[in-house]
N, C-alpha and C positions, 0 to 999 in steps of 0.2 A: 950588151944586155940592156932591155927598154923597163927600168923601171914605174909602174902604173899606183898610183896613189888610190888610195881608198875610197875616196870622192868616185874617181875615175870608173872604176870598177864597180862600185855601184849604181851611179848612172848607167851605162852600160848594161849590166844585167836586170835594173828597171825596166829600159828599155825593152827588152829581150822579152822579156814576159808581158810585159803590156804589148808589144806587137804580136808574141805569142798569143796571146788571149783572144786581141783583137781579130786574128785572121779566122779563129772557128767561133766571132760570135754574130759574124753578118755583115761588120762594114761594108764590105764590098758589096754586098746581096741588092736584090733586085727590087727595092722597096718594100710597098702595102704589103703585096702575095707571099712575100715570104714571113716577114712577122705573122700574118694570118692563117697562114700552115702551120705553122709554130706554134701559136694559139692554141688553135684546135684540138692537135697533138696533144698538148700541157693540159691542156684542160679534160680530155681525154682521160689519158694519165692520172690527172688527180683524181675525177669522181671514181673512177674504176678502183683506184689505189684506196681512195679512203672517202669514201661515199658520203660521210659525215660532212662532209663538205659542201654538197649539194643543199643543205640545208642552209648554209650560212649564206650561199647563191640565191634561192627561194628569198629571202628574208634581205639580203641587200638591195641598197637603193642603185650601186654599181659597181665593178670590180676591175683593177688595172692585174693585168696579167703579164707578167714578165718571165716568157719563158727559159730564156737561157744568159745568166749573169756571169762571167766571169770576173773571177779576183785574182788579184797577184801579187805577192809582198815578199821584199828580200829587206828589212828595215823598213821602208817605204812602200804603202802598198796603193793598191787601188782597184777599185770595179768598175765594168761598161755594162750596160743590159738596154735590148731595147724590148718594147711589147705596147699591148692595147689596153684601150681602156672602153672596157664594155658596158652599156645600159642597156637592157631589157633585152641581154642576151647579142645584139649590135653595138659594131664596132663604131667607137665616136671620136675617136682621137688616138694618137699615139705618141709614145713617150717615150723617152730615154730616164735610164737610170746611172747616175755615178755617185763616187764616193773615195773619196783619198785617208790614209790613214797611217800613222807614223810609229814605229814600237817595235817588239821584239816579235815581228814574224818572217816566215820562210816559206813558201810553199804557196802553191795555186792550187784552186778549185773552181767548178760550176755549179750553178744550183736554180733555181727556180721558183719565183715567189708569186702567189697572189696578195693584194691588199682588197679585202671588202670594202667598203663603205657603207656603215649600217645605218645611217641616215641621212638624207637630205643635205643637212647643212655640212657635214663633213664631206659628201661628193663634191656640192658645190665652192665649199672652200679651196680643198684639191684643184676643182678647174680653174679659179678664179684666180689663183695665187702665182708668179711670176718664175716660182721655181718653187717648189713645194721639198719641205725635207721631214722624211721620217724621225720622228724625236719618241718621245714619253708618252705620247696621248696613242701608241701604234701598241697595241695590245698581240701578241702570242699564242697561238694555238699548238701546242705541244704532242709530242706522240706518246702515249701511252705504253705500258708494259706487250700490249698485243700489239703493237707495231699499225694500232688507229688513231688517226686523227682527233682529237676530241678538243669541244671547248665547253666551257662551265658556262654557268648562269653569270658570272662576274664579266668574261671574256664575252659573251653574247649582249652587255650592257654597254660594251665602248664604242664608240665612233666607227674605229677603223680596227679591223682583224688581219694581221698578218700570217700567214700560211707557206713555212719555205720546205724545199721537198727537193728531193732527187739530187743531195749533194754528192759530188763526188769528186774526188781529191786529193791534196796531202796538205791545206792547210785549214782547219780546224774551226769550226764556231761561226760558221754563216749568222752574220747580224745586218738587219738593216736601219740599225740608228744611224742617223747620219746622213744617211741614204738620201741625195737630193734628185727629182723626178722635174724633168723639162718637157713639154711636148715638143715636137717634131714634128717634119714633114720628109715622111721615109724616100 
């Protein structure tokens, strides 16, 4: 009988879900075309789903769109996402998103985020920055009792509006503090 040590076993099922993840969120996929289908889609999806959104698009200076994020954590977790980053509705770059995290969870999920940029210097900083990570200054647009989207007069005053939608899953509390964004070349 092959004794397997805890270490063991965790690596292992790390593993297993990060390559789980990884295989339905694009790695292999065909580049540009397919994040920009995915785009499209998501972005589809959101204004139809919560229209309120359209409004924070109007009023942003530009918006990184990440349509499909998967997470993964057994102790150890982490997310892969890739998506665009749109100005005047065109696509101008594309990014990756990850994020590792250590603690008591179990369970995978996907989900879907916009980040606005409601001004100038915060798009620019986003492009300019070498790896850019979501911290404190990434503001929350919440769902409401009727299951709409809504942001306050406080949330329409920060920099940058995060927007996460279409979770689904078994592990709990889509957050993207932390959340470090690279560009790419798909």
């Amino acid at each position: 009988m092959k004794i397997h040590s805890r270490r063991s076993i965790l690596a292992g099922a790390g593993s297993a879900l990060v390559f789980t993840g990884a295989c339905s969120n694009g790695l292999g996929s065909r580049g540009s075309e397919t994040i920009d289908a995915r785009v499209s889609s998501t972005l589809n999806y959101l204004y139809s789903s919560f229209p309120a959104t359209q409004d924070l698009r109007d009023k942003s200076a530009g918006m990184l769109i990440m349509p499909l994020v998967t997470e993964a954590g057994l102790g150890i977790g982490g997310s892969y996402g890739r998506g665009a980053l749109q100005v005047a509705g065109q696509t101008i770059d594309y990014y990756s998103a990850t994020q590792a995290s250590i603690g008591l969870q179990i369970g995978a999920q996907q989900y879907a985020h916009v980040l606005f940029f409601m001004t100038n210097d915060a798009l620019f900083n986003f492009r300019s920055s070498p790896g850019w990570a979501a911290g404190a200054d990434v503001k929350y647009v919440a769902n409401d009792q009727g299951g709409n989207v809504s942001a306050d007069t406080t949330t329409q005053l920060s920099p940058v509006i995060a927007v996460v939608f279409g979770q689904a899953g078994l592990l709990a509390g889509a957050t993207l503090k932390g959340t470090k964004y690279n560009r790419i070349i798909p």
